[in-house]
Backbone as a ProteinNet text record, in pm:
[ID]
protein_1_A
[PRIMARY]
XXXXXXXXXXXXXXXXXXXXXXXXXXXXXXXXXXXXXXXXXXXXXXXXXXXXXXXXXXXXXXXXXXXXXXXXXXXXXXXXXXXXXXXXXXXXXXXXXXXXXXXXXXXXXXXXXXXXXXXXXXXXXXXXXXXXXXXXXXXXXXXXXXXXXXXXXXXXXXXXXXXXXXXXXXXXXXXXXXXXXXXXXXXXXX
[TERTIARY]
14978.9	14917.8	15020.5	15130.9	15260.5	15247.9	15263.9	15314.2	15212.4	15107.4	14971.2	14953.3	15020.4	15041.3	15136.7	15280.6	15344.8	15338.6	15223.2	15167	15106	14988.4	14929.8	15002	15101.6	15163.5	15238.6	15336.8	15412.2	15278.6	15185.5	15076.2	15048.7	15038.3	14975.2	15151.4	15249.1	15359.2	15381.1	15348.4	15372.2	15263.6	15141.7	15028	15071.5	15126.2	15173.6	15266.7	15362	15476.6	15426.1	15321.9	15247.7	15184.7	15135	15070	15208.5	15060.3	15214.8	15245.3	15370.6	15380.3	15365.5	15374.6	15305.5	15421.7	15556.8	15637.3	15636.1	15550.1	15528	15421.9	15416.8	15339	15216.5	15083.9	14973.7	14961.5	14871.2	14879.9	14810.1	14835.4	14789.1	14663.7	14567.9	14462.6	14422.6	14292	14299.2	14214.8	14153.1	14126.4	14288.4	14338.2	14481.8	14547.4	14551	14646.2	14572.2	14443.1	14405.4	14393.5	14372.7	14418.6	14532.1	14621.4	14775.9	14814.1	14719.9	14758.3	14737.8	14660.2	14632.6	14733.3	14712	14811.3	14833.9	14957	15000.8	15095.8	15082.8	15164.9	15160.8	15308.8	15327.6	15388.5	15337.2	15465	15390.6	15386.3	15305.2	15243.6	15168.4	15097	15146.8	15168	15245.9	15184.3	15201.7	15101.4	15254.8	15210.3	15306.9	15296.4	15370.8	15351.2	15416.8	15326.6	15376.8	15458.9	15445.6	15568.6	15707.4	15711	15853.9	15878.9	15754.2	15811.2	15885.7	15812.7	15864.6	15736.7	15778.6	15654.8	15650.1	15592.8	15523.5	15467.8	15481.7	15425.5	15359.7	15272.6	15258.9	15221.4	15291.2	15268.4	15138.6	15133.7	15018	15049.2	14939.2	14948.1	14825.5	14824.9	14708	14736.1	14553.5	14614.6	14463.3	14475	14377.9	14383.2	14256.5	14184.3	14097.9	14128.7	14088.2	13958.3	13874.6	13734.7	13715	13797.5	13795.1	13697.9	13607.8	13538.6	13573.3	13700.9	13814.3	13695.8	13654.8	13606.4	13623	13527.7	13561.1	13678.8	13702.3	13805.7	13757.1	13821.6	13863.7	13945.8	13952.9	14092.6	14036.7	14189.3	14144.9	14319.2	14313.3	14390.6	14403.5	14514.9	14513.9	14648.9	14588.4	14716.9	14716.4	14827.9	14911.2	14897.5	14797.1	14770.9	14812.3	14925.9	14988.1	14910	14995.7	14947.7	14829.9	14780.8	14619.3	14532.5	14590.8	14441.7	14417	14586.5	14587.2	14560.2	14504.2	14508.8	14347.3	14386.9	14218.5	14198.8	14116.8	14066.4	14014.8	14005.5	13937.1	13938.8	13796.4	13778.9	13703.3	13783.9	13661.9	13661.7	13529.5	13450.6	13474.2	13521	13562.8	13518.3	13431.4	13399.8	13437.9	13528.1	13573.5	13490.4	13412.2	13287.7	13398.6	13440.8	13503.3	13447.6	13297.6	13208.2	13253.6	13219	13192.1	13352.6	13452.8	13575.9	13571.5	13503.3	13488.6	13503.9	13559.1	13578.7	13490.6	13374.9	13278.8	13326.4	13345.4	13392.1	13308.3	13339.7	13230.9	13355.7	13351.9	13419.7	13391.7	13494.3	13370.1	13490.4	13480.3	13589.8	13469.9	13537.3	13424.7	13430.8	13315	13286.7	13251.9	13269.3	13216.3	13119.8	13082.7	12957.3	12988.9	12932.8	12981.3	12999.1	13100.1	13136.1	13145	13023.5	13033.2	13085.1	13217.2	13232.8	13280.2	13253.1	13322.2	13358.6	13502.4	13635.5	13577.1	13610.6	13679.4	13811.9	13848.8	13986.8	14049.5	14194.7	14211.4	14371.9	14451.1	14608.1	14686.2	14779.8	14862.1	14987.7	14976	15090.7	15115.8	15208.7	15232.6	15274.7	15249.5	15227	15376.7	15481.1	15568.3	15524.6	15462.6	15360.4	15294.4	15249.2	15109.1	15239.2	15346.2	15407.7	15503.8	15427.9	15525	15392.4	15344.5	15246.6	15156.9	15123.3	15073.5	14918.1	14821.4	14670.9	14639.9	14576.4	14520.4	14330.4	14303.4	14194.2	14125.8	14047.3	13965.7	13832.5	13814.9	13669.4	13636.8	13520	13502.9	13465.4	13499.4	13496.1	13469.2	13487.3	13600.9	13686.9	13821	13909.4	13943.7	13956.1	13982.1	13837.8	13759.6	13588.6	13551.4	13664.8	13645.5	13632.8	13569.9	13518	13653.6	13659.1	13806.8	13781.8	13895.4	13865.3	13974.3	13979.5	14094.7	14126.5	14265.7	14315.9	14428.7	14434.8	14541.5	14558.7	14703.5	14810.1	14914.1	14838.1	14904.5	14999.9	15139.9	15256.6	15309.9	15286.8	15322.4	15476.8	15562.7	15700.6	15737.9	15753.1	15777.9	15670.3	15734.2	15696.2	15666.5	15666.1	15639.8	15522.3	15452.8	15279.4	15312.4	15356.2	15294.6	15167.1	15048.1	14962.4	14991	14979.7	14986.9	14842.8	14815.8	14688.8	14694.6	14641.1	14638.3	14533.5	14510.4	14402.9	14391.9	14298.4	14286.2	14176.8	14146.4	14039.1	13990.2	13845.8	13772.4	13681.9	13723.8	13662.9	13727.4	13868.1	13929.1	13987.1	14051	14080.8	14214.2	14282.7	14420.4	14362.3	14452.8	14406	14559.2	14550.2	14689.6	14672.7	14748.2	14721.9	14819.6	14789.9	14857.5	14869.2	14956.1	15005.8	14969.2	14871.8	14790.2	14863.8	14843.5	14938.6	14958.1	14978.2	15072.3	15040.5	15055.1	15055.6	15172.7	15296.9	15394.4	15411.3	15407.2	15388.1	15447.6	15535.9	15562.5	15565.8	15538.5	15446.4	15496.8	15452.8	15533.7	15416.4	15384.3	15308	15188.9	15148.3	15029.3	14919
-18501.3	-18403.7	-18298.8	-18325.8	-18241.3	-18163.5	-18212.4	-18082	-17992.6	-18047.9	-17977	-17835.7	-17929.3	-17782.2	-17684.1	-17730.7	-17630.8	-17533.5	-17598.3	-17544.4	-17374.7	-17469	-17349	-17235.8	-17300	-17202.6	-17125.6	-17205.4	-17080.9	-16957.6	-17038.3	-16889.1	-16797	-16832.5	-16730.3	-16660.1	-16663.9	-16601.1	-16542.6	-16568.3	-16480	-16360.5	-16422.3	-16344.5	-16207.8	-16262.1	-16123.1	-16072.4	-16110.1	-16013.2	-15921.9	-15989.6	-15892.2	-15774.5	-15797.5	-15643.8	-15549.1	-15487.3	-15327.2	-15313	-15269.8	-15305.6	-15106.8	-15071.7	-14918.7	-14817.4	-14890.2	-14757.1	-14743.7	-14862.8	-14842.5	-14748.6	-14662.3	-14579.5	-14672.1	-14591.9	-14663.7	-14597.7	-14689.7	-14679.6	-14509.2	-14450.2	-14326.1	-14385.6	-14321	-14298	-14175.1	-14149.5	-14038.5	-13936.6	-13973.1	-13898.3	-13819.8	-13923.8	-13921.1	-13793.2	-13834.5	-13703.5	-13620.7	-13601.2	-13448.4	-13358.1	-13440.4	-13415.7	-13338.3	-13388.5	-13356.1	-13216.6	-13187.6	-13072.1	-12898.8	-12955.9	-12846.8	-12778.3	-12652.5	-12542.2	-12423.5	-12360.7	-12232.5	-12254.1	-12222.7	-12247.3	-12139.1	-12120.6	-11985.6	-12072.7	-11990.3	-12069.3	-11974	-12075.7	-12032.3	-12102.7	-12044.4	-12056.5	-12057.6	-12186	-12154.5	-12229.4	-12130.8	-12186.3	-12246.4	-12334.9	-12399.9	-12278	-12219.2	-12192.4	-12274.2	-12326.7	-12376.9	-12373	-12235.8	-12202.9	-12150	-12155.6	-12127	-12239.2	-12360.6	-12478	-12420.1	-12333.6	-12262	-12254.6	-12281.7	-12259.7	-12080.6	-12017.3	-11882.3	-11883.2	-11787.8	-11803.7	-11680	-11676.6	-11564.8	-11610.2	-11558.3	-11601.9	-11627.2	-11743.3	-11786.9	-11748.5	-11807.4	-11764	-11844.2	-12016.7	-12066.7	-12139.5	-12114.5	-12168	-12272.9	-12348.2	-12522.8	-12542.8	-12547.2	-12596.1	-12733	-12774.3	-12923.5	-12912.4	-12947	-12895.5	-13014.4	-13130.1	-13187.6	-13341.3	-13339.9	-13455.6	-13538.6	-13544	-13669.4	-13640	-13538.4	-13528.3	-13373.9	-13268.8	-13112.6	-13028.5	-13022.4	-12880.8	-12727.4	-12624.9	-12496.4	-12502.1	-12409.6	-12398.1	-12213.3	-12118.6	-11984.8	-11979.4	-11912.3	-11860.4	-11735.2	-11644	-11496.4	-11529.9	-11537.2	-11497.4	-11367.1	-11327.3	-11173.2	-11181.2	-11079.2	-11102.1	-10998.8	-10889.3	-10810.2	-10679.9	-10584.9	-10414.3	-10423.4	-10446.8	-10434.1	-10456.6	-10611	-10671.4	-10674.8	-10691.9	-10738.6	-10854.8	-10878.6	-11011.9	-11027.6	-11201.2	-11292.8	-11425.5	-11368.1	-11459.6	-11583.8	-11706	-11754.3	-11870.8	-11907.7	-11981.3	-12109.2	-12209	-12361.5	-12409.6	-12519.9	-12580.1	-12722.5	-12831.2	-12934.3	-13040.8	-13150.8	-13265.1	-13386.8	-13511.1	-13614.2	-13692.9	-13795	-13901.2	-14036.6	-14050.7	-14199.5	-14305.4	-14319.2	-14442.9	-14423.4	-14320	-14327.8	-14300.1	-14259.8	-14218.2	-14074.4	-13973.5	-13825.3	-13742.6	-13591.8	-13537.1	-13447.5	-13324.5	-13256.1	-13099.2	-13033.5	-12889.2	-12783.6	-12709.8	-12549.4	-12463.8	-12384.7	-12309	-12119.6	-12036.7	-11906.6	-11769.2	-11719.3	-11608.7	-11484.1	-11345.7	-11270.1	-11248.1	-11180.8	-11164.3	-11261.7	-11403.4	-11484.3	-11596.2	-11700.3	-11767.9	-11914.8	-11899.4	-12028.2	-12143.4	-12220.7	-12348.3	-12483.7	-12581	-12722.5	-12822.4	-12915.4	-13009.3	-13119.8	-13240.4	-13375.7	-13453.2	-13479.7	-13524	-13663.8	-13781.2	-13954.9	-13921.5	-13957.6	-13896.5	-14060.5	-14118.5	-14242.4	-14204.3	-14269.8	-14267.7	-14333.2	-14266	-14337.6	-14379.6	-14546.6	-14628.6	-14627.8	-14628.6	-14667.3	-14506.3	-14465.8	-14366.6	-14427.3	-14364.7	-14366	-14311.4	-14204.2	-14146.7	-14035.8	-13932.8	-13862.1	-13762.8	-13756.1	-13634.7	-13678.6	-13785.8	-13825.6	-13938.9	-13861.9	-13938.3	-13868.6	-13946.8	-13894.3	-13935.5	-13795.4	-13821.6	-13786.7	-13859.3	-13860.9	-13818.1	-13719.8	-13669.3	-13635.3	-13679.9	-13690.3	-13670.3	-13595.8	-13531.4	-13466.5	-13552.9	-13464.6	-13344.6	-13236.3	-13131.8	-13052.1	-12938.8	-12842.5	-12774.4	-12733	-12684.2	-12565.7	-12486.3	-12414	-12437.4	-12394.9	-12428.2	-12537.4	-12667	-12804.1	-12887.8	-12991.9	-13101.5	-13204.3	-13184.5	-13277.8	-13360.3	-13437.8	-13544.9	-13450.4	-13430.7	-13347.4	-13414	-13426	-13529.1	-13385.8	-13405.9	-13334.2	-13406.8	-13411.2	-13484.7	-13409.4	-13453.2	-13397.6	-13497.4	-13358.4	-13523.7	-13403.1	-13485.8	-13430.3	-13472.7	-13391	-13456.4	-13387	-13400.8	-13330.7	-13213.8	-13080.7	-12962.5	-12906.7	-12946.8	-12908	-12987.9	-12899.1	-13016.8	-12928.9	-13038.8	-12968.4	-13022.4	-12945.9	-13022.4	-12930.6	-13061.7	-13062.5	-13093	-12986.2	-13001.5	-13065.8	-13180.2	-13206.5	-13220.5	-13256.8	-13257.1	-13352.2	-13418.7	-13519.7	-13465.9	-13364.7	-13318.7	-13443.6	-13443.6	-13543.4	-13537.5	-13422.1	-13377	-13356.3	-13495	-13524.1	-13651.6	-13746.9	-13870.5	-13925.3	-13828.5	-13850.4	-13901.3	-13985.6	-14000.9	-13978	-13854.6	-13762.8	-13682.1	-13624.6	-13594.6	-13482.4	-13329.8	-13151	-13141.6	-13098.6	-13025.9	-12900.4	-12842.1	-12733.4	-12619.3	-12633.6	-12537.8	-12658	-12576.5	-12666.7	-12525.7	-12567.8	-12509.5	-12554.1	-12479.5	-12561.2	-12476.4	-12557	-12475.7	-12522	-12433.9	-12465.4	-12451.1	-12501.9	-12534.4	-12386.6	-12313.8	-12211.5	-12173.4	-12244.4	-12256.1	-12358	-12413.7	-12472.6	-12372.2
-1033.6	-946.6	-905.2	-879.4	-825.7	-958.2	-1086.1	-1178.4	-1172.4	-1155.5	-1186.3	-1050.5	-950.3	-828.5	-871.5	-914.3	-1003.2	-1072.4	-1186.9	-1266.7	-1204.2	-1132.7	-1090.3	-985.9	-908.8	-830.5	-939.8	-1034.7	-1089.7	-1200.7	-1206.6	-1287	-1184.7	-1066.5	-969.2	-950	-944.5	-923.2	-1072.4	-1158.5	-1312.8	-1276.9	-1240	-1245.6	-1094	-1022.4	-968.4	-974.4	-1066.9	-1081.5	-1196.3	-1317.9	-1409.1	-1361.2	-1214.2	-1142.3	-1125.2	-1183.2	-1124.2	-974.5	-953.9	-814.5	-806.9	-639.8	-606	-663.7	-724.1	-783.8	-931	-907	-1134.8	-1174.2	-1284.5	-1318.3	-1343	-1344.3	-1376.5	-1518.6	-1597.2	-1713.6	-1733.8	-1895.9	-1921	-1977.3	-1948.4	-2047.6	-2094.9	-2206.5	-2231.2	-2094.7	-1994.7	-1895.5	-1797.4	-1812.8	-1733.6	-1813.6	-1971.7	-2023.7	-2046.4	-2037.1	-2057.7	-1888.4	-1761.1	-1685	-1678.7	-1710.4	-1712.4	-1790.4	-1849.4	-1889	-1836.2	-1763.1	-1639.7	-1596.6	-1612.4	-1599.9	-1704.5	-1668.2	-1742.1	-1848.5	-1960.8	-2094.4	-2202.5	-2243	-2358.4	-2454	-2598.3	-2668.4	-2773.8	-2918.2	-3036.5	-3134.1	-3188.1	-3272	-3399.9	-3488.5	-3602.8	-3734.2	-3890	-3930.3	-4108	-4156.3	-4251.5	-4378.4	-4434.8	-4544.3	-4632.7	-4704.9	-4837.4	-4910.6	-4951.6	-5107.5	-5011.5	-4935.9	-4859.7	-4738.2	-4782	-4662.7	-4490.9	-4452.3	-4338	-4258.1	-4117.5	-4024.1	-3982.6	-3979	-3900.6	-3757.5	-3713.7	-3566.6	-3519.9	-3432.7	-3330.6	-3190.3	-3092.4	-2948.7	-2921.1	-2849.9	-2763.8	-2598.1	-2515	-2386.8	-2335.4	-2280.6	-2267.4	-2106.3	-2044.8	-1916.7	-1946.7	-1860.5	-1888.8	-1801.7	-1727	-1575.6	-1583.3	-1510.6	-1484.7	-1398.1	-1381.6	-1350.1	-1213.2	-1224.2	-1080	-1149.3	-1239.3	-1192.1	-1335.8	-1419.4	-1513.9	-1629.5	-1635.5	-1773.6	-1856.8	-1752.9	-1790.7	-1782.9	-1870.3	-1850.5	-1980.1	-1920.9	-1931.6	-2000	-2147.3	-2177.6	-2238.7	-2196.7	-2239.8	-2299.9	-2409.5	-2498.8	-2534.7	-2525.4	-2556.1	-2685.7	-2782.2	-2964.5	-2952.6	-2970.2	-2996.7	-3169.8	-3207.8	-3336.1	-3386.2	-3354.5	-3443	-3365.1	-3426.6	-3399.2	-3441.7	-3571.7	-3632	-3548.8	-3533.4	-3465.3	-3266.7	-3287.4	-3131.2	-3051.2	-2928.5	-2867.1	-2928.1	-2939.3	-2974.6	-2854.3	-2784.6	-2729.2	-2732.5	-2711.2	-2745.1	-2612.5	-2575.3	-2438.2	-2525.7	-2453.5	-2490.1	-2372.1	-2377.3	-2263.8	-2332.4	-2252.5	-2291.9	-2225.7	-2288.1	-2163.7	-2274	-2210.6	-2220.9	-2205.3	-2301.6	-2287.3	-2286.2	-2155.5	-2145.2	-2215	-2227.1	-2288.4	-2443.9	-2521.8	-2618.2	-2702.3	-2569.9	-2669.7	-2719.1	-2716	-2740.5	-2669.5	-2740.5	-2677.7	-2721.1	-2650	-2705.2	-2653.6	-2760.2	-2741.4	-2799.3	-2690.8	-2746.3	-2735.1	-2818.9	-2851.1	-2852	-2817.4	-2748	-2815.8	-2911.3	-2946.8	-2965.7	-2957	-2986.2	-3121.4	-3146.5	-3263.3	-3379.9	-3326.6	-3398.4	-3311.7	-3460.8	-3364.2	-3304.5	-3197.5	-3089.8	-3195.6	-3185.2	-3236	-3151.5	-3190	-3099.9	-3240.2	-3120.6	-3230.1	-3126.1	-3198.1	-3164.6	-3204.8	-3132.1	-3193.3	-3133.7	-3201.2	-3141.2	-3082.1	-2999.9	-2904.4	-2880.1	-2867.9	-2855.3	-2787.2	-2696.7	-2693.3	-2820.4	-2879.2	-2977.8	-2918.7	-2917	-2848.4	-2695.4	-2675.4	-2535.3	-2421.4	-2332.1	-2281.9	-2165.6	-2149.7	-2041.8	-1935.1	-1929.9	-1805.6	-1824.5	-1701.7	-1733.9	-1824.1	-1812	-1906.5	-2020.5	-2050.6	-2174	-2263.2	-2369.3	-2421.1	-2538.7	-2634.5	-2728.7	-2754.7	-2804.1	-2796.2	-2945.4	-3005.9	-3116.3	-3112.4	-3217.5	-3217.1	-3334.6	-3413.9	-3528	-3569.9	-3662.5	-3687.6	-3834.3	-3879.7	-3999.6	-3979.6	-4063.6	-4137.6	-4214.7	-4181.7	-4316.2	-4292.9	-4362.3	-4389.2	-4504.7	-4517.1	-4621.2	-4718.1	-4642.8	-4720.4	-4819.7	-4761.6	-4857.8	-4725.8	-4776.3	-4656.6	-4623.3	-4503.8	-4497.8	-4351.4	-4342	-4188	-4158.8	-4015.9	-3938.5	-3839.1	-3811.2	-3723	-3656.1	-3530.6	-3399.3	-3351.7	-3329.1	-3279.2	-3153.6	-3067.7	-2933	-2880.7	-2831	-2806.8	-2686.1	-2535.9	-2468.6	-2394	-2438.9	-2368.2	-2226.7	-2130.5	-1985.5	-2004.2	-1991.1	-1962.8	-2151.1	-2209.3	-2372	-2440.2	-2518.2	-2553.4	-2724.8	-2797.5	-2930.7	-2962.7	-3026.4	-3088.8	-3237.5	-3344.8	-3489.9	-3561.9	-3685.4	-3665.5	-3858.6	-3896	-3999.8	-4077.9	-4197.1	-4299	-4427.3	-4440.9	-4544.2	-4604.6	-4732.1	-4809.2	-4837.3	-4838.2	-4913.3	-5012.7	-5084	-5225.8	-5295.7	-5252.5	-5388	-5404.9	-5494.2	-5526.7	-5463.1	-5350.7	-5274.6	-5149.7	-5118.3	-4963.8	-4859.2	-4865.8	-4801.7	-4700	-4587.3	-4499	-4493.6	-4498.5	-4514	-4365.2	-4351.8	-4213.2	-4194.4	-4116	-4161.3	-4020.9	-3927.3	-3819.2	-3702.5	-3618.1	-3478.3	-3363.8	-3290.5	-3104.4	-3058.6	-3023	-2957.1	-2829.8	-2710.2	-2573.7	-2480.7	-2342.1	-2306.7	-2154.4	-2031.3	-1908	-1851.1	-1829.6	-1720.7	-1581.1	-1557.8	-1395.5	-1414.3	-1259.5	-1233.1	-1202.1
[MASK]
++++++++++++++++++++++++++++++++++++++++++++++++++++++++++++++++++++++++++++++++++++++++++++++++++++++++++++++++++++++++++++++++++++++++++++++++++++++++++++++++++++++++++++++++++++++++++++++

């Protein structure tokens, strides 16, 4: 009977030193890191060229509002698209389906036509906290007017968020994944 009190006392003392105590971070989820991104951020827009294995860029300028209730956010983007063209707008409306794991986006640029899509959204690995953590995001497609699965890879380190945007064509016999552009940004206000 004594070991058996043992027993159970030392599980209930494992079992609370396993709780986080109030200075340990609480875990990230994906409500937590898209939260976290709320705010003001410049950086760029950069796209791979191939035959010279070199990334390209043109400035971005994106600010991301958190809408208050761990699902909606705002995101507005101004690309500096050269003397020709100039700045491109482009605003999305974003809601996080905790149940189902998705993320459902509308998408709003002028001159072209509204775009809804939805990604499966998941954390990849272990999250150190709301500013250090990586979000994985996946959705069939198309790409370059061929049907492909598209996977973005957001890795947020402190004050810097790259998202990498990749591609697995599936109208063909590889099962490979192209590095197609990237967003690399970096926090400059709340």
């Amino acid at each position: 009977m004594r070991s058996l009190s043992l027993f159970f006392l030392s599980s209930i003392a494992l079992a609370t030193n396993a709780q986080a105590t109030p200075d340990q971070a609480a875990p990230v989820d994906v409500a937590a890191a898209r939260a976290s991104l709320s705010g003001s951020w410049e950086g760029t827009l950069e796209y791979l060229d191939y035959t010279a294995n070199q990334w390209f860029g043109i400035p971005v300028k994106t600010a991301i509002e958190d809408q208050g209730d761990k699902a909606t956010s705002i995101r507005r983007s101004d690309f500096d698209d050269g003397p020709t063209i100039g700045n491109v707008r482009i605003t999305s409306v974003e809601l996080f389906d905790a149940k189902a794991g998705t993320v459902t986006t509308g998408t709003f640029r002028k001159g072209r036509t509204v775009e809804v899509y939805t990604h499966n959204v998941r954390m990849d690995g272990d999250a150190k906290d709301a500013a250090h953590w990586t979000m994985i995001e996946e959705v069939l497609g198309k790409d370059d007017n061929r049907p492909a699965l598209l996977r973005y890879i957001t890795t947020r380190d402190g004050d810097k968020i790259e998202t990498l945007k990749q591609v697995d064509f599936q109208d063909d016999e590889k099962a490979e994944w192209l590095s197609r552009n990237r967003t690399r940004l970096k926090r400059v206000g709340n």
